[in-house]
N, C-alpha and C positions, 0 to 999 in steps of 0.2 A: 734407586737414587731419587729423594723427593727433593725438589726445586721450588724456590718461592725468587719471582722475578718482581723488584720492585721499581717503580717510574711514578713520576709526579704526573705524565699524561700518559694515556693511551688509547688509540684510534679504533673503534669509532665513536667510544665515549665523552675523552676530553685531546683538541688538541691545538697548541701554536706554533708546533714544527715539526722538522724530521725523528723525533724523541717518540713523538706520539706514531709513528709511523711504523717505526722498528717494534716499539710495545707491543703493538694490535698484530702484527706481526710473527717475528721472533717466537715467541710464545707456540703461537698457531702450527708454526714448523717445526719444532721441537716436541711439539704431541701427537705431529704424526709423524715422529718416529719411534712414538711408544717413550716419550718420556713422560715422567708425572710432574708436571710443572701445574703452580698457579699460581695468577699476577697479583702483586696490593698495591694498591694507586686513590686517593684522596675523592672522596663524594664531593665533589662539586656541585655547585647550581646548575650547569647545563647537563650533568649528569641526572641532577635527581629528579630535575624537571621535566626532564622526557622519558626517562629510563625507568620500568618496572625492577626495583630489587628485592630480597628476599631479609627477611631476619636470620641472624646464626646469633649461637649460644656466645659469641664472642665480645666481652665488652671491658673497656681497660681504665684506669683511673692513672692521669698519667701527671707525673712531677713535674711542673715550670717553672720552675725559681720558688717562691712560697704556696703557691693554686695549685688546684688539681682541673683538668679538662678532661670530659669524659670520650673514652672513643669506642664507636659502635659499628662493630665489623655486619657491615651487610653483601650478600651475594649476588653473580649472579651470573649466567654460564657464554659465554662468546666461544661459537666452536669449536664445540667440547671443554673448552678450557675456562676452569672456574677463575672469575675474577673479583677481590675482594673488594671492599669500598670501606675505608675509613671514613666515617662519618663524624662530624665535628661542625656545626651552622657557624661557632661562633670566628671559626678561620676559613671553609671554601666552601660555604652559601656565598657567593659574590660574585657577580658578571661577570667578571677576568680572574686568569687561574694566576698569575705573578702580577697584573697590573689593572690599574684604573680604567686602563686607557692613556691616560697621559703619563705615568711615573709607578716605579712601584709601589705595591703595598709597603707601607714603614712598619709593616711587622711579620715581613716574610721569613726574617730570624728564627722567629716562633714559631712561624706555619712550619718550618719544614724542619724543625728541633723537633716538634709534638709529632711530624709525621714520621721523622726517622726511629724517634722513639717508639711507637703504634709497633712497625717495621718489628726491633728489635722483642718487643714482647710479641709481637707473633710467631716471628719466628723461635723463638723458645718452647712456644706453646702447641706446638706443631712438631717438632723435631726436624727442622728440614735438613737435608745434606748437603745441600748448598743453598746460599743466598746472593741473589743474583741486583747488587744496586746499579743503579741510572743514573749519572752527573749527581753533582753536588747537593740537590735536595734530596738526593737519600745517602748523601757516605755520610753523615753523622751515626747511622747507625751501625756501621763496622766500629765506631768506635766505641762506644755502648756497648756492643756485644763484648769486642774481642777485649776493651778495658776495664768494664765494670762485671762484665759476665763471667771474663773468661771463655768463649765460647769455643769448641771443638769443634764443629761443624766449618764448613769453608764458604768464603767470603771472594766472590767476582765483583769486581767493580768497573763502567765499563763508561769511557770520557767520551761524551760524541760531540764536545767542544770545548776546547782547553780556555775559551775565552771568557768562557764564563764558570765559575769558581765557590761563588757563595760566600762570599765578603765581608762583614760587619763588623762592626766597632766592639772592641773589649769585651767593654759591659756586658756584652748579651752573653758572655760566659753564664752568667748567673740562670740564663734561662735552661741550661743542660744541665744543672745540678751536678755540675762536676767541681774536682778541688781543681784551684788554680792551677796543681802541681802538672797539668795537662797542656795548660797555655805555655807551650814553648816551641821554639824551633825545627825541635824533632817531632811536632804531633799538629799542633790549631793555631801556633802564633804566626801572622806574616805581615811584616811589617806594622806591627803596632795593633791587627784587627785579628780576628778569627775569621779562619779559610777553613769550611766545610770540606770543601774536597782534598784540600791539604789532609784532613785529617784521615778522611776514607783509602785516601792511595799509600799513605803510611799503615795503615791497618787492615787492607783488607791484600788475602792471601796471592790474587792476582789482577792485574789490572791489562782492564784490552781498551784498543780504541777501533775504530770502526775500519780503518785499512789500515794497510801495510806501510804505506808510505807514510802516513799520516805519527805513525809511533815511533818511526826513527827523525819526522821533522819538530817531534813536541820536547826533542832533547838537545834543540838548537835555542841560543839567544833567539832568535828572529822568531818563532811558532811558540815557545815556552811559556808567554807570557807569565817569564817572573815564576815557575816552579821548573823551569829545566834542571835547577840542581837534584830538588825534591826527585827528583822523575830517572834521573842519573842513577840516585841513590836505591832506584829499587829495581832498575832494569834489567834484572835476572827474570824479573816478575812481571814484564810486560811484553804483552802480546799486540798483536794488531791483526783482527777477522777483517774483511770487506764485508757491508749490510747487504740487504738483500733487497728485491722488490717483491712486490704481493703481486704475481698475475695473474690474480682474479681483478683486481682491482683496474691494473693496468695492462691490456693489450687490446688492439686494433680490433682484434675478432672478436670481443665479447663487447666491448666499452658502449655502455648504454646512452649514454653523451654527444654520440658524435652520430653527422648527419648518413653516414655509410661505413661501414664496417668491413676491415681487409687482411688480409694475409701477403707474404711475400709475394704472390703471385698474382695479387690483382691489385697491389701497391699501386700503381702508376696511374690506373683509372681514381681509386680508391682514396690516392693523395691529391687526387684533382677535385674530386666532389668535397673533400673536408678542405680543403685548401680556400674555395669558393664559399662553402659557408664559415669562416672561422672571418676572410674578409669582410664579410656582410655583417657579423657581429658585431664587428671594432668600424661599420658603416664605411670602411674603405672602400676603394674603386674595384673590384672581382676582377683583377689584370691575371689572371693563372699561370699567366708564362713568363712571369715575373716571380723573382726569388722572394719567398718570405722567411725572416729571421724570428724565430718567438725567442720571448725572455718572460719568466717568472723567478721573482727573485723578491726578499726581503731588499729593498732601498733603502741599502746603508754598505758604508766602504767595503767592509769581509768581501762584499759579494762584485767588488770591482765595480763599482759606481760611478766612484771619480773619475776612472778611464773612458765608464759607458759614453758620461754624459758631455765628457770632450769631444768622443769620436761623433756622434751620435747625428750628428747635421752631415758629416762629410761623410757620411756610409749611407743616408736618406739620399746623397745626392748622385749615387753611383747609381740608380734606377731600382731602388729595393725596396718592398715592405716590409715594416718590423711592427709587431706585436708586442706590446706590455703586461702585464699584468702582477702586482704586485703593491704593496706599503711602506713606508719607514719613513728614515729621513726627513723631515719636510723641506729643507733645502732642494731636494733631490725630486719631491711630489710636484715642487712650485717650476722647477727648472720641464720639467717634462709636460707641464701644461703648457710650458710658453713654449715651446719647440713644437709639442700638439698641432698650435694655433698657425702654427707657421709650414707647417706639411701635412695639411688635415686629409691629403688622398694615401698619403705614403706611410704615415704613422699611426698607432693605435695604443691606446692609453686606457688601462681600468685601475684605478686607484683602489687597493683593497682587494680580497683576495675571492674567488667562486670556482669553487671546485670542479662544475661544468666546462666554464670556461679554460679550465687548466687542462682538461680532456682536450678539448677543440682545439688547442695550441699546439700540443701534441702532436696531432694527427693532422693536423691544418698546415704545419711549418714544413720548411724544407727540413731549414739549419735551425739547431739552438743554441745563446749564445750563452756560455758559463765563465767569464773570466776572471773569476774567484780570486785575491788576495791570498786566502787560505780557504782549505774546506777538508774538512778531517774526511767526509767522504763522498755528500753527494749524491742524491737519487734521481736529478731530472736527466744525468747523460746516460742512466744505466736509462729510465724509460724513454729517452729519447730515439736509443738502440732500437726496445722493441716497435717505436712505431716508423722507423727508417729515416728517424730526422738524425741529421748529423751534427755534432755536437764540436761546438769551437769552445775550445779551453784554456786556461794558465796552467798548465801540469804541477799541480800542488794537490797533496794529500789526498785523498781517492778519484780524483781527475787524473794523476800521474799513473795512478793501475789502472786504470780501467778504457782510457783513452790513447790510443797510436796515432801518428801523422799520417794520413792517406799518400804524402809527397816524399815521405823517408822510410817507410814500414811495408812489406807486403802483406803486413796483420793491420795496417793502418784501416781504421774506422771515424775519423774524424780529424781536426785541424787541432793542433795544438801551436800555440804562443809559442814563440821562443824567450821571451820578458814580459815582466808587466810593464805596457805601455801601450799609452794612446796608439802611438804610429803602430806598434807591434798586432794589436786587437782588430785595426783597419787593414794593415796585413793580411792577416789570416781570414779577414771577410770577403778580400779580393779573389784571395784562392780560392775560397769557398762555391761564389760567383762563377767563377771558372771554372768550378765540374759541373755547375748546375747547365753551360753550357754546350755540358759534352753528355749528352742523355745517353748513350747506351753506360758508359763511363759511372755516371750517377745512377741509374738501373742495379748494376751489377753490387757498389757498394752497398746502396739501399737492401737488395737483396740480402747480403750476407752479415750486416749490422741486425735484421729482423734476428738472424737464427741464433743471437749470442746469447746465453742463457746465464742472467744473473738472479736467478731462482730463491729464496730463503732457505732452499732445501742446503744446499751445498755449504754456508754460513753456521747451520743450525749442527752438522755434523761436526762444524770445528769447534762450536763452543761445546755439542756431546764431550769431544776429545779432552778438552779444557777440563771440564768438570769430573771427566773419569782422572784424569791424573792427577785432579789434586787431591781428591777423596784414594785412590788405591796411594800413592806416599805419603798420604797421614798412616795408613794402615801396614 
């Protein structure tokens, strides 16, 4: 069974979220289990200007309304596993892979028509037995295949955020070179624009999304944003895997990052030494015997922001240190400086994201705090597991698998919300507070959160499953 996995990012090449995470990933676990997989994903500027790639015989002349743009498949091998690069300056030679910085590119229509397109003739060109897309910049090309091609071969397509879609006005039909006869209801029209994903989850053979929870809440009003009927419509064909985490990347005992390095059994020294230095980073007061809360998160509502930044004085005032780090919003960048100013011992503030320091938070915090609006799945409470921080949540979409209440579960590994709300989020930080005062209490969870294994291995065997069964009932 050969595999071609495709994503507009992937880690450690190109990335601005958890998309790229799973890419660099995914992949990697699914070839050591002896699958033949390999990734195509878009030659970017920060790709090509750090990254040595290789030429392949592979080069395509591709149709965009009246132009042709050339695309020039280059290589090149990330752990064992080959990863191709669509190569194209005149769409991602440019400092950001979807934006400016301030707004999107006004011609991401294009970028990611010519990339789904690339997609589609590669994989013709190749024979792959499944083709495996990534959100919305690549389901245009299940439609391509399975409409213009006819393709036999089978089509994964796999949403890791229903909030974002792939949008555009009309007009940019003309850039797919397809007949109108396609802009309808049942395939790319939605509401008056073309929906890339629309099209991809109509055409492509199965459709997963990252947990369990998350694909029975994407077929409600409230998570659907506006395709729950679409999504109804094909629910024989949707699945939901839980992602995985990479730990190489992420655990106590290897993490190059952090100022001491631990296992469950010397956690308690081990979260004392990162604890003190993670303080000293964010220039806090090094108070150790005081609770510290981290938050990395995109600053914008999905991620419960509006709730953070109500609670956020009356939780500073309960004796706690919280840790920030993260971008978005600017309402929300402007509100956490002035709060900054006002508890400079007790708060810690880095606008903008460092990888390092996402390590140090980690391993530094007691608790982390996730209280998500929505969140299809989620990787900071799986790694907050392995590093014994305990993770306060909204139990929505892979928050709801993955996290139990400590006060109602004898599986209980963390605090969960009972609503979204201010008082409800200051809730669960009081309780939180509460076991950080009962140390042996907090010992014994810490302990048994380290041993929970949310592995890629286990993830990787369900999409094996996935793709054995859709290939043996074609046959």
């Amino acid at each position: 069974m050969k595999i071609l996995f495709a994503s507009s990012e992937v880690y450690p090449f190109s990335k601005t979220g958890g998309l790229a995470d799973v890419a660099g990933s995914l992949p990697v676990a699914l070839r050591a289990l002896n699958t033949d997989i390999s990734v195509i994903t878009p030659l970017y500027k920060c790709v090509k200007d750090k990254f040595s790639v290789s030429d392949t015989n592979f080069s395509y002349n591709i149709p965009i309304s009246s132009k042709f743009e050339v695309a020039k498949i280059k290589k090149i091998y990330f752990k064992e596993v080959p990863i191709f690069f669509v190569e194209n300056d005149n769409y991602f030679y440019r400092d950001g892979l979807y934006t400016d910085g301030t707004k999107d590119y006004n011609d991401n229509a294009e970028r990611f028509i010519f990339f789904s397109k690339v997609i589609a003739e590669f994989s013709l060109s190749n024979n792959y037995d499944i083709l495996h897309l990534n959100d919305w910049q690549t389901a245009m090309a299940a439609v391509f295949l399975k409409k213009i091609y006819n393709w036999k071969s089978k089509i994964v397509l796999t949403i890791h955020n229903l909030g974002y879609q792939g949008v555009f006005w009309a007009y940019d039909m003309q850039l797919t070179n397809l007949s109108w006869d396609y802009f309808t209801p049942q395939l790319l029209e939605f509401w008056g624009n073309i929906n890339f994903l629309k099209g991809g989850i109509y055409t492509a053979d199965a459709i997963t999304t990252v947990s369990p929870r998350y694909t029975k809440e994407i077929l409600t009003d409230e998570f659907g944003f506006g395709l729950n009927g679409v999504l109804k419509d094909v629910e024989n064909r949707l699945f939901g895997i839980l992602n995985g985490i990479d730990y190489e990347e992420w655990s106590p005992e290897l993490d190059r990052y952090i100022v001491q390095n631990y296992n469950e059994k010397t956690i308690t020294e081990g979260k004392r030494v990162c604890k003190q230095d993670l303080l000293n980073s964010f220039e806090l007061t090094p108070e150790t015997k005081k609770p510290v809360f981290g938050i990395i998160s995109r600053l914008v509502d999905q991620k419960g922001w509006d709730i953070i930044i109500d609670a956020l004085e009356n939780i500073l005032q309960l004796d706690v240190k919280i840790v920030i780090l993260g971008s978005g919003q600017r309402e929300y960048e402007e509100k956490l400086k002035t709060i900054k100013n006002k508890y400079k011992n007790s708060l810690g503030v880095y606008i903008g994201y460092d990888n390092a320091l996402a390590h140090k938070i980690e391993a530094g915090s007691d608790f982390f705090i996730m209280p998500s609006k929505y969140e299809p799945c989620g990787l900071n409470q799986m790694i907050s597991f392995k590093y014994g921080t305990i993770p306060i949540v909204n139990p929505v979409g892979g928050l709801f698998d993955t996290v139990y209440d400590i006060d109602e579960s004898k599986d209980g590994n963390g605090f969960r919300m009972k609503n979204y709300s201010t008082e409800e989020l200051i809730e669960a930080i009081k309780r939180a507070i509460k076991l950080f005062k009962e140390p042996l209490k907090l010992y014994g969870v810490r302990k048994k959160i380290m041993k929970l294994d949310f592995s890629w291995t286990s993830s990787a065997k369900k999409y094996i499953e996935l793709y054995r069964r859709l290939v043996i009932d074609e046959s």
